[in-house]
N, C-alpha and C positions, 0 to 999 in steps of 0.2 A: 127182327132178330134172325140172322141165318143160322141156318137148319142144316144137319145132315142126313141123306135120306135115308131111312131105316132101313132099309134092304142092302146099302154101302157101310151101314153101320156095323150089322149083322155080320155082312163080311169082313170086317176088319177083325171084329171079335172074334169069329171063329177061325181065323187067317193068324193070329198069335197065338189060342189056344193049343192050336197044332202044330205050331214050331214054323208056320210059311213064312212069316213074317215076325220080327222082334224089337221092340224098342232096346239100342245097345245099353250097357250095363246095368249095376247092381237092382236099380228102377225099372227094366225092366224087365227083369225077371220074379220081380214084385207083384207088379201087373199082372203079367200073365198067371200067375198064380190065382189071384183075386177073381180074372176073368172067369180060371175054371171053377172055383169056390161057388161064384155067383150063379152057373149055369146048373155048375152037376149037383152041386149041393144047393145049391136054397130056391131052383130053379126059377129064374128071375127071368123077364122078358127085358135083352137090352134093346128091343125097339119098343119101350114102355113112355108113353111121355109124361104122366101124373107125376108131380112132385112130392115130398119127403113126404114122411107123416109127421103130423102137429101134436104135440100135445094138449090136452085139457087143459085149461086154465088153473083146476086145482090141481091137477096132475102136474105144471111144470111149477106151481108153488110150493107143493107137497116135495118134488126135486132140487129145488132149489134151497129151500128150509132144510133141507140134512146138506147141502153145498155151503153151507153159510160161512163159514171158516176159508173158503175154497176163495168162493165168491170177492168175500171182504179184499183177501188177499193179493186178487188180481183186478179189481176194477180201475187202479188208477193205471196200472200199462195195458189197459185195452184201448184207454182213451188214448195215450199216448201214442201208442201202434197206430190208432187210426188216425190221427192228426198226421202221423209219417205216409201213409200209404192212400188216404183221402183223396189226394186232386190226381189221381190213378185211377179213380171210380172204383175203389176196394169198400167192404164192411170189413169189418173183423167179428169173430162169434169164437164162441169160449163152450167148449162140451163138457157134460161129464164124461165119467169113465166107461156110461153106457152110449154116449154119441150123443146125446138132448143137449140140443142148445139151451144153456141157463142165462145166457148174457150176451150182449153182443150193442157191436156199435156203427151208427151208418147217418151219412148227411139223410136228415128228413125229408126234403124234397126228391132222393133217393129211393126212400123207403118202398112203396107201389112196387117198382121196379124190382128191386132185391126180395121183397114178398114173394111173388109170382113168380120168380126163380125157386125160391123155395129156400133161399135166406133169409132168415127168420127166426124171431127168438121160439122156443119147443120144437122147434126143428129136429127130425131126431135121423142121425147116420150113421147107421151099424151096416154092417157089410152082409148081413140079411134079410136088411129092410131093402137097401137102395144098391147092393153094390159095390162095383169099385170107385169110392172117391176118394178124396184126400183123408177127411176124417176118419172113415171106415180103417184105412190102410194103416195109419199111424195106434190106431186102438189095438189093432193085432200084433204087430210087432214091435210096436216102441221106438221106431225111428223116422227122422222127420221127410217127407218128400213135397214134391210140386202133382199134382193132376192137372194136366192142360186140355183144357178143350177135349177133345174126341179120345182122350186118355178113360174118362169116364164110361163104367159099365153099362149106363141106359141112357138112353138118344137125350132125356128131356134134362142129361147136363150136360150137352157135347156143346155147349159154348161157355161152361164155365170154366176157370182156372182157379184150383185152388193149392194156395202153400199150407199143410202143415206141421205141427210140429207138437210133441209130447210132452207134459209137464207132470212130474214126478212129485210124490212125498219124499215124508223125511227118511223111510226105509227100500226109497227106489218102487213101491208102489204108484202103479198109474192111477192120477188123480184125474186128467181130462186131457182133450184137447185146445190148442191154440188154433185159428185158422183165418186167416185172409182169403178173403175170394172175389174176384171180379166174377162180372155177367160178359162185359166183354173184352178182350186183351188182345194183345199184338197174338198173330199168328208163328212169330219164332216162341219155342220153346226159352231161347237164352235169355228173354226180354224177364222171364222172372227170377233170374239168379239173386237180384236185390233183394225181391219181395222174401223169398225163401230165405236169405238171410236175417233180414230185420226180422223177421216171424221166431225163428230160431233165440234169438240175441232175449227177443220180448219175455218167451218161454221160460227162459233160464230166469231171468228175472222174476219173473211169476212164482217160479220154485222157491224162490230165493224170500222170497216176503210170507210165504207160506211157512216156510220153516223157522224162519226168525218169528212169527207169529206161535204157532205148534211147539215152539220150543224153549216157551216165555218160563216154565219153572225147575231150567237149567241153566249154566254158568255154556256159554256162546262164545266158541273162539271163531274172530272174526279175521282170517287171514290172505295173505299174498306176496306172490315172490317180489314183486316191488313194494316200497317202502312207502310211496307216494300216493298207493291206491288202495292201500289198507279201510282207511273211513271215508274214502269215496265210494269204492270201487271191489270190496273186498270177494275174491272168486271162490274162498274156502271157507263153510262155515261148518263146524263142528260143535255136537251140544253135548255137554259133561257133566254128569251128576257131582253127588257133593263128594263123594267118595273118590274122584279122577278118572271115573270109567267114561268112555263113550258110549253113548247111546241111539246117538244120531251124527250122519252126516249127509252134506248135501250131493249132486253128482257129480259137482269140479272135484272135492275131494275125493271121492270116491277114485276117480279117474289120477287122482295125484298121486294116493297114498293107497296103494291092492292090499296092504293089512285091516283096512276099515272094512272089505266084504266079507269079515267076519269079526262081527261083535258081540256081545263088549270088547273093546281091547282098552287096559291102560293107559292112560298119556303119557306115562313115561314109557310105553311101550313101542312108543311112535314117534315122540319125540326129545330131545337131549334136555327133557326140562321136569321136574315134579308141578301135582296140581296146585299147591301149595303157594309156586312164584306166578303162577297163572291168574288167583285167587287174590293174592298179592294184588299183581298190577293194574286189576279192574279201577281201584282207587288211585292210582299215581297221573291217570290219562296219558301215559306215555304207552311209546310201543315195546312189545318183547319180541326179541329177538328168539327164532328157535333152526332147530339144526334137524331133519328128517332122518329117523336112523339108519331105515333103509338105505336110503343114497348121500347123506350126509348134504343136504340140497337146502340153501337159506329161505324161510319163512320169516313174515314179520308178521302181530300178529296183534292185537287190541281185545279184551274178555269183555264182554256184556254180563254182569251178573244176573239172578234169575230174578223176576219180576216178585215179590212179597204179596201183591194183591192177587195175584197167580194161587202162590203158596196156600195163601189163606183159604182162598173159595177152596182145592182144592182138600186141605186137609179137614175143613169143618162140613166137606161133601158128603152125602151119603155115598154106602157102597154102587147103588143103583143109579145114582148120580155122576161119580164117575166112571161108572160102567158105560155109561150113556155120552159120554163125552171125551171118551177115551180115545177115538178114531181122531182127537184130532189135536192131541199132545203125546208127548215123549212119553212110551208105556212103562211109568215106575212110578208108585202109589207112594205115596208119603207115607211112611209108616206112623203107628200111634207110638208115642214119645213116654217112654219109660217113665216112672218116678224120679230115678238116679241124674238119666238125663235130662228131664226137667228142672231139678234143682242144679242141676253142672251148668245150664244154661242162665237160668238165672245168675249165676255168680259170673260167669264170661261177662251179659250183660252190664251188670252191677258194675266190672270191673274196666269192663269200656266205656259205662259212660262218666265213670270218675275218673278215668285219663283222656276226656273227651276225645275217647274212638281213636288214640294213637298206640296201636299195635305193639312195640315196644315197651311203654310205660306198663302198658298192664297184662302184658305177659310178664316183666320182672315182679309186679305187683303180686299175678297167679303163680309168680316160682315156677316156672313154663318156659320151652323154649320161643320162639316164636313161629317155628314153623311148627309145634305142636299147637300152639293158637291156633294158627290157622285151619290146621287138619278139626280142630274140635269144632271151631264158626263155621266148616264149611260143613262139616255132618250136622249141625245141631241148627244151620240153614239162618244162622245168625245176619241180619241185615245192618247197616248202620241207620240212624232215621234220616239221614237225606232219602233213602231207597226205599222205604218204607210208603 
């Protein structure tokens, strides 16, 4: 494994800390930050060669068991990361939000080797522990970068390369890292523009299964500017209580739509449409068309109604129950359900299943408009029993 000598090491560190020397742009003035972080503040030896700290076995179970939601969410695009980045001699590893590796994935015959690097599941990399690396970097500020080789704070990872990149909650909360890394890589820095992208692309994706998960006992607009990519491919997801307020969104929309960094907002607040036709079209499987009011910009756009068996556990939960499970759904308690509104429910159902579930028949049936139907099914969280 080539080595760089710690005394050339040292000087390079102290050689950017001082302005001698600077990797050019945004990256590296990141670095250099980190450099100083690592020396003046957590005073680190970057000619140290011991690798990461490990976690305990219960320690990364007891970590993982509160990740469980996290976990679920991201394991099938870890695999797939690594089946892209594999015959590159990459693992892929998956942090939480304090740097511990909870998961990760590597060819077995591999393993030994990514070990003793210090790639490895409890692997832990905070920018206190170890320095300047990939994961430390992306935990502090939230954006994705590459660490190459002798980019790293201490000697014993100046042959690694790692990309990566941050995966967010449903309120832009840091949930963990994503991160690829070789043991050993081309000596051009440009050799990982790929890697840092597929890493990136994964993340998003990761975000993305995590929220459609976290946000199974809300009505999910599932959107995109093209029409084509809507239920392939959809970049916008949005979750909407029954009432039409937002409660969540993911970070393409946030990035779409600058009214969503401050919520709740209305859906008609946002968009040229009531929640009512939203609610609506979960049942028709076609797409709706919407208009952004801001910029007047075409969205297309498919609703996933809220999960019922969500509902259920949720509102037969104790208070301490979901208190306890609350980190990792949309934060809005199902309220306990009046007298009035109990029996108003009753009679909706009564009257949709004697027009088996056609919305018109028994709105004329309740003397109701239809889009008053709808507003009452979607506060009183009325399901049809296919969805049930």
């Amino acid at each position: 494994m080539p080595y760089v000598p710690s005394t050339r090491h040292i000087d390079r560190i102290c050689n950017v800390i001082e302005g001698r020397t600077q990797r050019p742009g945004a990256d590296g003035k990141r670095l250099a930050s980190s450099y100083r972080r690592s020396l003046e503040q957590y005073h680190l030896d970057p000619s140290a060669t011991a690798g990461p700290r490990i976690l305990t076995v219960p320690e990364l179970r007891d970590v993982q068991h509160r990740e469980e939601s996290f976990l679920r969410a991201s394991g099938q695009c870890l695999s797939r990361l690594h089946e892209m980045v594999r015959e590159a001699d990459y693992c892929v590893m998956l942090t939480d939000a304090q740097g511990a590796t909870i998961d990760y994935r590597v060819d077995k015959d591999r393993r030994h080797d990514f070990k003793r690097a210090g790639l490895y599941l409890g692997s832990c990399w905070s920018e206190s522990e170890e320095g300047t690396c990939g994961v430390a970097t992306v935990l502090l500020d939230g954006q994705p970068i590459t660490v190459h080789r002798s980019d790293h704070f201490r000697a014993a990872f100046t042959t690694l390369t790692c990309s990566a990149s941050p995966i967010f909650g449903l309120h832009g909360e840091l949930l963990g890292v994503l991160d690829a890394s070789a043991v050993r890589s081309p000596d051009d820095r440009e050799s990982q523009r790929l890697v840092n992208h597929i890493v990136r692309q994964s993340a998003l994706l990761i975000e993305d299964a995590y929220f459609l998960n976290a946000a199974a006992d809300c009505w999910v607009l599932l959107a995109h500017r093209n029409r084509h990519y809507v239920e392939a491919q959809p970049e916008i997801l949005i979750a909407i209580d029954a009432c039409g307020h937002v409660v969540a969104a993911n970070r393409r929309a946030r990035e779409c739509l600058p009214a969503l960094h401050a919520l709740p907002r209305h859906v008609s607040e946002l968009f040229d449409v009531e929640p009512e036709r939203l609610f609506e079209a979960k049942s028709s499987r076609g797409l709706v068309s919407l208009r952004v009011n801001e910029t007047g910009s075409p969205l297309y756009a498919r609703v996933r109604p809220p999960s019922a068996a969500r509902i259920s556990r949720r509102t037969s939960a104790t208070p301490d129950e979901r208190s306890a499970t609350s980190g990792n759904t949309v934060p809005h308690d199902t309220p306990v359900m009046s007298e009035s509104d109990a029996l108003e429910r009753s009679r909706i159902v009564d009257a949709m299943n004697n027009a088996k579930w056609r919305t018109d028949v028994a709105a004329q049936a309740l003397g109701v408009s239809r889009a008053t139907l709808y507003r009452r099914i979607a506060k009183l969280r009325i399901l049809p029993p296919h969805k049930c």
